[in-house]
N, C-alpha and C positions, 0 to 999 in steps of 0.2 A: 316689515312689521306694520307700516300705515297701508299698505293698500289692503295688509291680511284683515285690520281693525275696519276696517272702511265697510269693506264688506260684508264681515260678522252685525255691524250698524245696519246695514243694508235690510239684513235678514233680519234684524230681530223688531226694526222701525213697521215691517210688514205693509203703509201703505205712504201715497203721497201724501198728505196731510202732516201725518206724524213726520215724515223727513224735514218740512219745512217751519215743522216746531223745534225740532232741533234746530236749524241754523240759528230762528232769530223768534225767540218764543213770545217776547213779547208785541215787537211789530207784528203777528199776526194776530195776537188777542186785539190788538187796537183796530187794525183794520176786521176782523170780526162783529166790534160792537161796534164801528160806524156802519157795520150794512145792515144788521140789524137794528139801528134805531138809536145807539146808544142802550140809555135803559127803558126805553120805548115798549121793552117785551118782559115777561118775567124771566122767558130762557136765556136772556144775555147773559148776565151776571151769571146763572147757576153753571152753564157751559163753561163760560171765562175759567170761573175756580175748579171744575172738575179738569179742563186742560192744562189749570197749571201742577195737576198733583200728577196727574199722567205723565208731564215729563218731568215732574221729580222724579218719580218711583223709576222710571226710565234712566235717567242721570246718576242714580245710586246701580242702577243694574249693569249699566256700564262700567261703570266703577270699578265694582266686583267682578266683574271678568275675570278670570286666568285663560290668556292665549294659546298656555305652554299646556294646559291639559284639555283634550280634544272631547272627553268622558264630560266635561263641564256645558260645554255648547248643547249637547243635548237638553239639560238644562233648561237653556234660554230660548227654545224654540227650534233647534236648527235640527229638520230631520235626518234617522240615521238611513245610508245607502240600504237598500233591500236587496237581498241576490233574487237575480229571475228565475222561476223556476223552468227547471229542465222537463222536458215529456219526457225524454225516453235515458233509459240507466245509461251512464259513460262507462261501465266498465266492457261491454260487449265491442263497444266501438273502440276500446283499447286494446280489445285483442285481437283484434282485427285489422288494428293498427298496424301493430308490432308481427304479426303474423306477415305482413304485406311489405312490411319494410326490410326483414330478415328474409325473406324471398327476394326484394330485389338485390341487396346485398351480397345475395349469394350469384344470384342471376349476372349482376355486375362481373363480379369476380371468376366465375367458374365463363364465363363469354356464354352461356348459353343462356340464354334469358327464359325462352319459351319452355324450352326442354324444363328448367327447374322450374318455372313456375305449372306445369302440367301434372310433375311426379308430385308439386304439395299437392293442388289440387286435387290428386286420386285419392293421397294418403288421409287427407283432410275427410274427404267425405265418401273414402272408400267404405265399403258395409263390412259387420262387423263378421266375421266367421266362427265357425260352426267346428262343436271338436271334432266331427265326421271330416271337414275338410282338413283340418289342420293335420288329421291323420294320414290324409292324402299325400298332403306336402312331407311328413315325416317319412316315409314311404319312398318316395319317389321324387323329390327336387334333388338338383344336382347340387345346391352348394350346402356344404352341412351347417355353418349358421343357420340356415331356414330351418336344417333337419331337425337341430336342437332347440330353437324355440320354438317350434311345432311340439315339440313331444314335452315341452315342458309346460306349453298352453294346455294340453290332454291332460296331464298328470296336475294343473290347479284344478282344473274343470272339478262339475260334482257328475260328470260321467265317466271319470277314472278307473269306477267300479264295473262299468259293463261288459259284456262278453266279448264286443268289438276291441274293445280298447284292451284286455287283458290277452286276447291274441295278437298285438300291437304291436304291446311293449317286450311281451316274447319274442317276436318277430326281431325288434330292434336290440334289445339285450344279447339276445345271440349271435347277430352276424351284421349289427353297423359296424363298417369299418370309423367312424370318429367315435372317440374314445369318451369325448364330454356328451355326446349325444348316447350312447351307450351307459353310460352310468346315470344318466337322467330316466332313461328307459328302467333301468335296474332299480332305482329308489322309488320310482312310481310302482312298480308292480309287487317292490316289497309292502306296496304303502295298502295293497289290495288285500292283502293276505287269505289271497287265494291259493290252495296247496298246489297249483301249477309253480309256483314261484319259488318253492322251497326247488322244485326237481329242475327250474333254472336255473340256481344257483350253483344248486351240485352240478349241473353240466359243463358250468362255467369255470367254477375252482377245479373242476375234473377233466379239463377239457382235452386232454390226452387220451382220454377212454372212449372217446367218442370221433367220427369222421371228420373232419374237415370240413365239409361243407355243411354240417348241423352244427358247426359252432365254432365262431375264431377265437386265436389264442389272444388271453387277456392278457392288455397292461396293469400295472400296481393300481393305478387308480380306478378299475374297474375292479381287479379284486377285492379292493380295501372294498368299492360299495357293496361287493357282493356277499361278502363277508360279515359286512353291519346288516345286510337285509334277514338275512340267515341267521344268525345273531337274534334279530328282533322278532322273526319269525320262531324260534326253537321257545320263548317263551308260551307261545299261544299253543304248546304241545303236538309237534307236527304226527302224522299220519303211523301208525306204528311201523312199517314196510319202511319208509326213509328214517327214520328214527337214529339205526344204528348209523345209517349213511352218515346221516350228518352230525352225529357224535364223531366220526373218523376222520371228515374231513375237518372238520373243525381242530383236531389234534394232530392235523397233517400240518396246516395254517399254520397253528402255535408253533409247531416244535423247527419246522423249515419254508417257512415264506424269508423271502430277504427284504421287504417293508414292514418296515415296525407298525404302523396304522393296520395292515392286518393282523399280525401275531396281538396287537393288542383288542380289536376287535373280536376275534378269537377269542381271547381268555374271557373277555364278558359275556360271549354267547353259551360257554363252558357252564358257567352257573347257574343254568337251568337243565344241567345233567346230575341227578344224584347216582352217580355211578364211580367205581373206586378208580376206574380207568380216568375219566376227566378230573378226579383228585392227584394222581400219580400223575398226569399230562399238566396238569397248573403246579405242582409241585419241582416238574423238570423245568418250567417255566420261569419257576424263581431265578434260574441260575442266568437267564438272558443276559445278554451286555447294557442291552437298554433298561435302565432302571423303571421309566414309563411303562415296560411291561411287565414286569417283576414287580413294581407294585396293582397291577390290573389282578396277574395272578393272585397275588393278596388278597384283594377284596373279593377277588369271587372264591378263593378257600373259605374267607370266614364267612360268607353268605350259606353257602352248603354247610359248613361243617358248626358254625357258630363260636369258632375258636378264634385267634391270630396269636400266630408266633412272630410276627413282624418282618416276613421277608427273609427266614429262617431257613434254605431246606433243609439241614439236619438235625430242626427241633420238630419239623413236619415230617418227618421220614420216620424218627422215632415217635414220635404221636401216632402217625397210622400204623405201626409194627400194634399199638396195643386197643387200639378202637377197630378191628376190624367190622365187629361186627354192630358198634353203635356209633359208626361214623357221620351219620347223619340224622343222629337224635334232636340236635338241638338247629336245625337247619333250616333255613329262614331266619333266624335272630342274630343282629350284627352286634359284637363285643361294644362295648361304654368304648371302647378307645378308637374304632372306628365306624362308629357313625357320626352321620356329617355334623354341623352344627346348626342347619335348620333342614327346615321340610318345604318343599315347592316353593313357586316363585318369590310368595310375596315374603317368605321366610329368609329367600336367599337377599332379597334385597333390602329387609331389617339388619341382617347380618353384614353386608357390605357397608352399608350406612352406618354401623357403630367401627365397624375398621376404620373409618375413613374417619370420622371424628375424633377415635382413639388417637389417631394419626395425628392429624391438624393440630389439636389440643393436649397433647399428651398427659397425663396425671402425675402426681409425685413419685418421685423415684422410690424404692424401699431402700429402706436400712439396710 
């Protein structure tokens, strides 16, 4: 604490003079007025008393110090550190940092220094590709990772839509042997809704009706996608010539697929048919083992017909014995009891947000 005080003295005395009024204030007023003259001058005297109030004021400042709060020294004269400024941003050189260091680290560890540090460098400031290439590599690399992020790079692209790229994804839809690269293929050209797409799908749910080498037989997970494409496509009113096609396939789906994601995808595509056949095909549907589809049935009965019997088919079986012919009067308007309890996103997530507070906070119980 005395060298720390020593030196706060140090700083606030500012010159020689003032430090050796502090040691001995008044031996130097004496030897001051013997050099000049005594009171020989008019300035003795007035200097003498302005020196001795200087290190009063001084003596009280001291005083007052607090050691323990460093905010106070500012105060008293003691400047505060200034940071230096930088030329250039630290954050590029932090990532460059970090880039260089997770290269050697891996370089360390994998024994190949050079080799890893080559493949960042390509990847680093390889150039960016073109969905014409990435079509190439979906095409023709050998390992299907590539194939599928290749066709998935195509299918964000905003040239998803062009005539290249919808021969593409036919291409790959029909006869990739990888099953995740095929169903990326399938949702991208659902997403065109190009009427090529509806007669891919049907070749693919049909794919027994067709050669072998125009199109391999699908797994579940390519049907389910193909199924939702078709589905999403039978809204937009497909072509009259496939029309019936894919009323039938769609009632093949429902009645004997053995994945439930497609019989349920199925019955939602069902509801852009006002026909007594996809009433009587969602009605056989109620009886599924899977409840998840028996209630899909439901909702696309009462979207066409505007009714719900709940999941019912023998109050639906007798319903349509007496509405033959005004089965779809009221079609398009969904019963008070199921329609949802909002509309689009920001509805759904008013709606979640009072669940959850209901939740948290619950209200009085009833009587």
């Amino acid at each position: 604490m005395t060298v720390r005080k020593s030196k706060v003295l140090h700083g606030i005395s500012g010159t020689e003079e003032n430090r050796q009024a502090t040691k001995a204030p008044s031996e130097t007023r004496d030897k001051r007025e013997e050099a000049i003259g005594g009171h020989g001058t008019p300035d003795g005297p007035i200097r003498g008393e302005r020196d001795s109030v200087v290190v009063g004021a001084f003596e009280s400042s001291v005083s007052s110090l607090n050691f323990g709060d460093l905010a106070s020294w500012r105060f008293h004269g003691i400047p505060r550190r200034t940071k230096s400024k930088r030329l250039f941003p630290p954050l590029l050189l932090v990532v460059v940092g970090c880039g260089l260091l997770l290269t050697l680290m891996v370089g360390c560890e994998g024994g190949g220094f050079d080799q890893t540090l080559d493949v960042s460098m390509k990847k680093l400031f390889k150039p960016k590709r073109t969905p014409q290439q990435y079509m190439l590599i979906a095409v023709s690399d050998a390992d299907p990772d590539l194939r599928r992020e290749a066709v998935a790079k195509i299918a964000e692209s905003k040239k998803y839509d062009e005539e290249w790229a919808i021969k593409g994804f036919i291409a790959i839809a029909l006869l990739e042997s990888d099953p995740q690269a095929r169903c990326v293929a399938v949702r991208g050209l659902g997403r065109t809704g190009d009427p090529r797409a509806v007669e891919t799908c049907l070749k693919i749910l049909n794919y027994r009706e067709h050669p072998a080498a125009e199109v391999r037989p699908p797994d579940d997970l390519c049907r389910w996608d193909a199924t939702a494409a078709l589905a999403e496509l039978s809204a937009g009113s497909p072509a009259e010539k496939s029309r019936a096609k894919v009323l039938e396939t769609l009632l093949d789906r429902l009645k004997a697929d053995p994945d439930r994601h497609v019989r349920m995808a199925a019955a939602r595509g069902l509801r852009h048919f006002s026909d007594i056949d996809a009433v009587r095909g969602l009605i056989n549907g109620l009886r599924d083992e899977d409840f998840t589809v028996a209630h899909r049935c439901e909702q696309s009965l009462a979207w066409l017909t505007g009714v719900t019997h709940d999941c019912d088919p023998y109050l639906w079986e007798q319903w349509l014995e007496t509405h033959q012919d005004d089965a779809f009067a009221r079609g398009g308007e969904l019963p008070e009891s199921r329609k949802p309890p909002y509309e689009g996103r920001w509805g759904k997530f008013r709606y979640k947000t009072k669940q959850f507070f209901q939740f948290i906070l619950p209200g009085s119980k009833e009587k």
